[in-house]
Backbone as CSV, one residue per row, in Angstrom:
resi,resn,N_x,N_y,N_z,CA_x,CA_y,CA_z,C_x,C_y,C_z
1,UNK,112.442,102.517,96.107,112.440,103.829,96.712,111.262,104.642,96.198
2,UNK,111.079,105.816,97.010,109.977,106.188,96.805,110.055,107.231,95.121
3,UNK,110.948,107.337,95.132,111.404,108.275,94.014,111.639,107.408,92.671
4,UNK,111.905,106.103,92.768,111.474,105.424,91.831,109.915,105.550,91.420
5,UNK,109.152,105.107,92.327,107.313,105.597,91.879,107.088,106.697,91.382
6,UNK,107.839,107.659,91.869,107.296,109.390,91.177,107.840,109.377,89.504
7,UNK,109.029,108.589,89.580,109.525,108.452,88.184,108.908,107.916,87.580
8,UNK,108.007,106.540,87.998,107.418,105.730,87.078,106.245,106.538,86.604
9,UNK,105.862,106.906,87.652,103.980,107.390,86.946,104.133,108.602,86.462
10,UNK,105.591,109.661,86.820,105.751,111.034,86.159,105.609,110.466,84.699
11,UNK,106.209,109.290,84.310,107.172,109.141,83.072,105.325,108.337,82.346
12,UNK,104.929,107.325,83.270,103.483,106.792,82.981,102.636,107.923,82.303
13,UNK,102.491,109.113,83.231,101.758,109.930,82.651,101.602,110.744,81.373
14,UNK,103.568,110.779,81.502,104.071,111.440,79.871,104.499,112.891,79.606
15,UNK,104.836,113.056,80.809,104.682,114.081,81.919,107.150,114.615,82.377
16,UNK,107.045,115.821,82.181,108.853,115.844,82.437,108.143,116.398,84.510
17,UNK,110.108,116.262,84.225,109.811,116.793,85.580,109.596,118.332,85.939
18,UNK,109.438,119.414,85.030,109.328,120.926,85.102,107.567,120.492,85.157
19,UNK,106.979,119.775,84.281,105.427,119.767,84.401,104.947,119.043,85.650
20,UNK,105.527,118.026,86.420,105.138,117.675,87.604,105.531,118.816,88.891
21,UNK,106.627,119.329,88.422,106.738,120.683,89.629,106.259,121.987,89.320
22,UNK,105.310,121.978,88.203,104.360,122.903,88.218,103.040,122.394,88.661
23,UNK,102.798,120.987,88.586,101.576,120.587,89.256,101.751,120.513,90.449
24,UNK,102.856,119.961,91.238,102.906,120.332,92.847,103.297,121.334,93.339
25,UNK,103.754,121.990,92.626,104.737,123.101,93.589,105.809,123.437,93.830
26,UNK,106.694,121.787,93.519,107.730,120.873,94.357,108.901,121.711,93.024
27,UNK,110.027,122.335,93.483,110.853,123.190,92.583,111.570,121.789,92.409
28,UNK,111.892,122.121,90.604,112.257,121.292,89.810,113.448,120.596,90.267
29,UNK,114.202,121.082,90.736,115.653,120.236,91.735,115.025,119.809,92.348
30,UNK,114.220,119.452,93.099,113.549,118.811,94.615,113.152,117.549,93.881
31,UNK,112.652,117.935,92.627,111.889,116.732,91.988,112.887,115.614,91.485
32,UNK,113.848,116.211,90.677,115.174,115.796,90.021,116.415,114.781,91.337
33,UNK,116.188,115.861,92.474,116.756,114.668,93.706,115.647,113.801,94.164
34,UNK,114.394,113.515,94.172,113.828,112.928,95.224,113.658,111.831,93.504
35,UNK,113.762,112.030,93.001,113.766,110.832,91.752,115.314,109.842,91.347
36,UNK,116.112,110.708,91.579,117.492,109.857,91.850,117.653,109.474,93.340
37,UNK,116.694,109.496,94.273,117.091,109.233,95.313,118.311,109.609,96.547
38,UNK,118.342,110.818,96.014,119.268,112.160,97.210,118.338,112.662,98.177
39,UNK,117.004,112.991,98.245,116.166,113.220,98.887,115.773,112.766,100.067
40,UNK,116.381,112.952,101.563,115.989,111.818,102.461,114.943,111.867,103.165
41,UNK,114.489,113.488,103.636,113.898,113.777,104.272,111.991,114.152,103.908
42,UNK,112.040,113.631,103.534,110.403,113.384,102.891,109.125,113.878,103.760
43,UNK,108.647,115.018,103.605,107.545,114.934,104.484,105.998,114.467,104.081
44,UNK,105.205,114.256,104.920,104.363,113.550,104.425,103.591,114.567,103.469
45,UNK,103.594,116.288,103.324,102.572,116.987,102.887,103.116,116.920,101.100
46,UNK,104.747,116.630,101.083,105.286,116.239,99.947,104.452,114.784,98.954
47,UNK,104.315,113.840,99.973,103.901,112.822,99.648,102.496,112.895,98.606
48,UNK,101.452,113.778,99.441,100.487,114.092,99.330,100.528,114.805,97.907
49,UNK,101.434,115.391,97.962,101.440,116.678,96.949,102.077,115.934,95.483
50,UNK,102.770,114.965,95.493,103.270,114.152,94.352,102.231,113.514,94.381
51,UNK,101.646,112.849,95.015,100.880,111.854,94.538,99.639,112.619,93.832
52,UNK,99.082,113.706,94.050,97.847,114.503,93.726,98.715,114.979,91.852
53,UNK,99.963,115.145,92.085,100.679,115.526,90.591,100.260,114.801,89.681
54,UNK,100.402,113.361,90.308,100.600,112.126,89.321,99.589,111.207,89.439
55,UNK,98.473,111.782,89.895,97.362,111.437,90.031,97.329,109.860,90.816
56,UNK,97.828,109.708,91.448,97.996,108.541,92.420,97.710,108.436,93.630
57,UNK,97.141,107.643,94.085,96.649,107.883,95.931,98.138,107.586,96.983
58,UNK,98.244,108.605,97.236,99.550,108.288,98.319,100.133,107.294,98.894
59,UNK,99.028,106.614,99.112,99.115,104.502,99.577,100.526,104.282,98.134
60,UNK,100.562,104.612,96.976,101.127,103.616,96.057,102.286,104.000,96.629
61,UNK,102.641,105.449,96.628,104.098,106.205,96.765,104.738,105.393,97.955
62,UNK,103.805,104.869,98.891,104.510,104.488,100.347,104.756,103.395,99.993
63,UNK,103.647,102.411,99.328,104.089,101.082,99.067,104.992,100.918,98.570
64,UNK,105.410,101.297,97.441,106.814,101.423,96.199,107.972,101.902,97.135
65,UNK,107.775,102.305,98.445,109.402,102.708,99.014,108.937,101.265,99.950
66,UNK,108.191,100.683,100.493,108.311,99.397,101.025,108.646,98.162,100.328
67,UNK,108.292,98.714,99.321,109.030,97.237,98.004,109.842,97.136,98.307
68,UNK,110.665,97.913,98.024,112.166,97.974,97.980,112.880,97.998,98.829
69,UNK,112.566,98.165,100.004,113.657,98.049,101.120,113.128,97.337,102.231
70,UNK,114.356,97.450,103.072,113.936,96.340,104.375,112.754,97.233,105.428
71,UNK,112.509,95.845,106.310,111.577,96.474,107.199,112.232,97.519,108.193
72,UNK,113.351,97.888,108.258,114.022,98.593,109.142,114.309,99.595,108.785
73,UNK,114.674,99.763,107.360,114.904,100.850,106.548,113.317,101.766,106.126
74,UNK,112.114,100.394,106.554,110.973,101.248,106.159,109.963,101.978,107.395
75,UNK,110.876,101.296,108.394,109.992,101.999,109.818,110.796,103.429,110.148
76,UNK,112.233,103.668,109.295,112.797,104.661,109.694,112.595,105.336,108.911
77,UNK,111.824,105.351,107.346,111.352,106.145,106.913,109.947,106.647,107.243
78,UNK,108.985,105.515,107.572,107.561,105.822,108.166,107.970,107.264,109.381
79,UNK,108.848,106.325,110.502,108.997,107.739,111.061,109.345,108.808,111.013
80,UNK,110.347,109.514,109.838,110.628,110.764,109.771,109.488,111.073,108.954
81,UNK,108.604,110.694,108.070,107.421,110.878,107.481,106.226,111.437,108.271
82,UNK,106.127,110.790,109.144,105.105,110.930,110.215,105.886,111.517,111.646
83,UNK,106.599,112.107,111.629,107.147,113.127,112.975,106.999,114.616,112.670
């Protein structure tokens, strides 16, 4: 999931989650669900905005939610991402 990656490289960096939602923006509950994976609705400017936190090119964040799940589960996330 994609919230697994934000965890890894938040945690890579050395970094809590109050200091990554002062680098995006993203209020500290938003961060805290989209890292346990409660978060469904993901938009892509979010994407953008974690990945610029955690200094990562957005490609990883998408890949790391395609790891992990099926191709069906990942075209229905591509699309609410991109709608």
């Amino acid at each position: 999931m994609i919230g697994d990656a934000i965890s890894h490289y938040r945690k890579q960096l050395g970094i809590t989650q109050k200091q990554l939602s002062d680098k995006t923006g993203i209020e500290k509950a938003r961060v805290c669900r989209t890292e346990n994976g409660k978060h469904e609705n993901m938009q892509i400017e979010s994407i953008f905005r974690y990945a610029e936190g955690l200094e990562v090119d957005p490609c990883e964040l998408i890949k790391s939610h395609e790891k992990y799940n099926s191709p069906a589960d990942n075209r229905g996330f591509l699309q609410r991402v991109f709608s």
